[in-house]
Residue, then its C-alpha position, 0 to 999 in steps of 0.5 A: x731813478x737812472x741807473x747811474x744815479x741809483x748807482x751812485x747812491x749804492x756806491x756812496x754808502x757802501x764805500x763811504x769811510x765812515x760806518x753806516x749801519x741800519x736796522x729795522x724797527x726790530x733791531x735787526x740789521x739790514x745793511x752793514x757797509x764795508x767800514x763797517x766791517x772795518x770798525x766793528x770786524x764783522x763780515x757783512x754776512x755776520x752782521x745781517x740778520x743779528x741785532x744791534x747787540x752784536x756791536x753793544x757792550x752788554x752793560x748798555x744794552x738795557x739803555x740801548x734798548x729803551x732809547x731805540x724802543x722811544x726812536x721807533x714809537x715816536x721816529x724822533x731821536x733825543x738828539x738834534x739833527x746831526x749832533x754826534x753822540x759819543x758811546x762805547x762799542x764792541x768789536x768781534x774780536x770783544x775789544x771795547x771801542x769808542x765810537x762816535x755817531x749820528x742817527x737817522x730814524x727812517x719812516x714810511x708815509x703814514x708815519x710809522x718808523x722802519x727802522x734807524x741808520x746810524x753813522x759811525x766812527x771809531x774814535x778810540x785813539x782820540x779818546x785815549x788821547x785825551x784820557x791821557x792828557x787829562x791824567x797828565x794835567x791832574x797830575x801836573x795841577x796836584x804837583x804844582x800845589 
């Protein structure tokens, strides 16, 4: 690959508006762009090395865990390509987010996963939008009755 070329492709990752996170067949994160660290506000140090627990609420990790654990035995996601999955996240300063995501397992030639790239946007204030609205016609729907 040409210089410019492998630039590029360094460059679309690291600056693309969306977060884009990898970790290893373990778990352990080892790359973290820099809207990542906007979304999530955690430096790039803080987040290489650390497990993807840094960013999951506690409640879900049990959940998190079994289904990363199935992506990195079978490299397949439960997930069509490029259907967005919404969860809860967690930023450093312990504020709950909402987020929205892709995945992409990543495998060497014979097979095996290396490890899982996600995708991510914070979409907290489209959520709590629409939790409002919906609150908003529960209440109109039980007025109007």
């Amino acid at each position: 690959m040409s210089p410019d070329v492998d630039r590029f492709y360094r460059t679309l990752v690291r600056e693309a508006p969306d977060a884009i996170v990898y970790a290893d067949a373990a778990g352990l994160i080892s790359f973290w762009n820099k809207a990542a660290e906007r979304v999530f506000g955690f430096s790039e140090a803080e987040a290489l090395g650390k497990s993807l627990d840094l960013i999951i609420p506690e409640g879900l990790q049990r959940r998190h865990w079994d289904g990363y654990d199935e992506v990195v035995r079978t490299s397949k996601t439960g997930y069509g390509a490029g259907d967005v999955v919404t969860a809860p996240a967690m930023r450093k300063d312990g504020a709950p987010i909402s987020v929205e995501f892709t995945v992409l397992p990543f495998v060497d030639r014979a097979g095996r996963t290396l490890g899982v790239a996600a995708i991510l946007r914070d979409v907290t204030k489209r959520f709590e939008e629409v939790r409002a609205l919906r609150e908003e016609l529960a209440t109109y729907r039980a007025a109007s009755a």
